[in-house]
C-alpha positions, 0 to 999 in steps of 0.5 A: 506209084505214089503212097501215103503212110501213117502210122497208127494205134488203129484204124477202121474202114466202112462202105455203105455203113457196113464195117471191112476192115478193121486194124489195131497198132501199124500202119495205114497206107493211102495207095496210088497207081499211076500211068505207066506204073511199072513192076518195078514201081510196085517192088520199090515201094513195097519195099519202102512201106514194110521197111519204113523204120517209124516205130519205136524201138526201147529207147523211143527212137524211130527206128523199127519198121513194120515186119520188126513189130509185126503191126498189121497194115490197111491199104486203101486205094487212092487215085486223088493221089495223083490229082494235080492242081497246078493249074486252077483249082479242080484236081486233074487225074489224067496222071492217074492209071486206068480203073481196071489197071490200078485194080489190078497193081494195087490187088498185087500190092496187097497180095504181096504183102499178104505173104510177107505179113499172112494174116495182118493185111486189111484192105479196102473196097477199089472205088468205093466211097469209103469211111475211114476212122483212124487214130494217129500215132505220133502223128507220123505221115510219110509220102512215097513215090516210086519216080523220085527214087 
């Protein structure tokens, strides 16, 4: 699983000009399933995400993480995460997990973090087109991927 997270003062998400979701000061996270991707996967990043040490504390040092703060976090899932260019100039998504697979892992991934943070999860709309107005903070972005551990 491959993940992209940045933190953010808010952030809000529509489909079809219709608002979804909607979040003040936490964390955006741009998701990807990949083939294969395992339970084991789903477990390090979530661990990763929540434990993500990327707020500041009262001295301004990067070092409070999301369940320290109780920010609230967007998921949006995001299979061009695994688009590969090595070759040529259209994106490849053959490392990319199956449409009802991915649903599945990433619904998991959201549910999970619903039990850790009840209430402070938003989510996106699986394969949709989807508007996404965030504004960044710092601005701090992190990669994540469960097979570079």
């Amino acid at each position: 699983m491959k993940a992209v997270v940045q933190r953010v003062r808010k952030a809000s998400l529509m489909v079809d000009d219709k608002l979804i979701s909607t979040i003040g000061e936490g964390l955006v996270c741009y998701l990807g399933v990949g083939r294969n991707d395992t339970d084991q996967d789903l477990s390090w990043l979530m661990r990763k995400v929540t434990g993500l040490r990327i707020f500041p504390d009262s001295e301004g040092k990067m070092n409070l993480s999301l369940l320290d703060c109780g920010y609230e976090i967007l998921v949006v899932s995001q299979f061009t995460l695994f688009g590969n260019v090595r070759k040529g100039f259209r994106p490849s998504f053959i490392e990319a997990e199956e449409p009802e697979l991915a649903r599945e892992m990433y619904d998991r991934f959201c549910a999970e973090l619903e039990i850790l943070r009840p209430g402070k999860i938003a989510k996106g709309v699986f394969a949709a087109d989807m508007l996404i107005e965030q504004t960044n903070y710092g601005p701090v972005t992190i990669l994540l991927d469960s097979r570079q551990t």
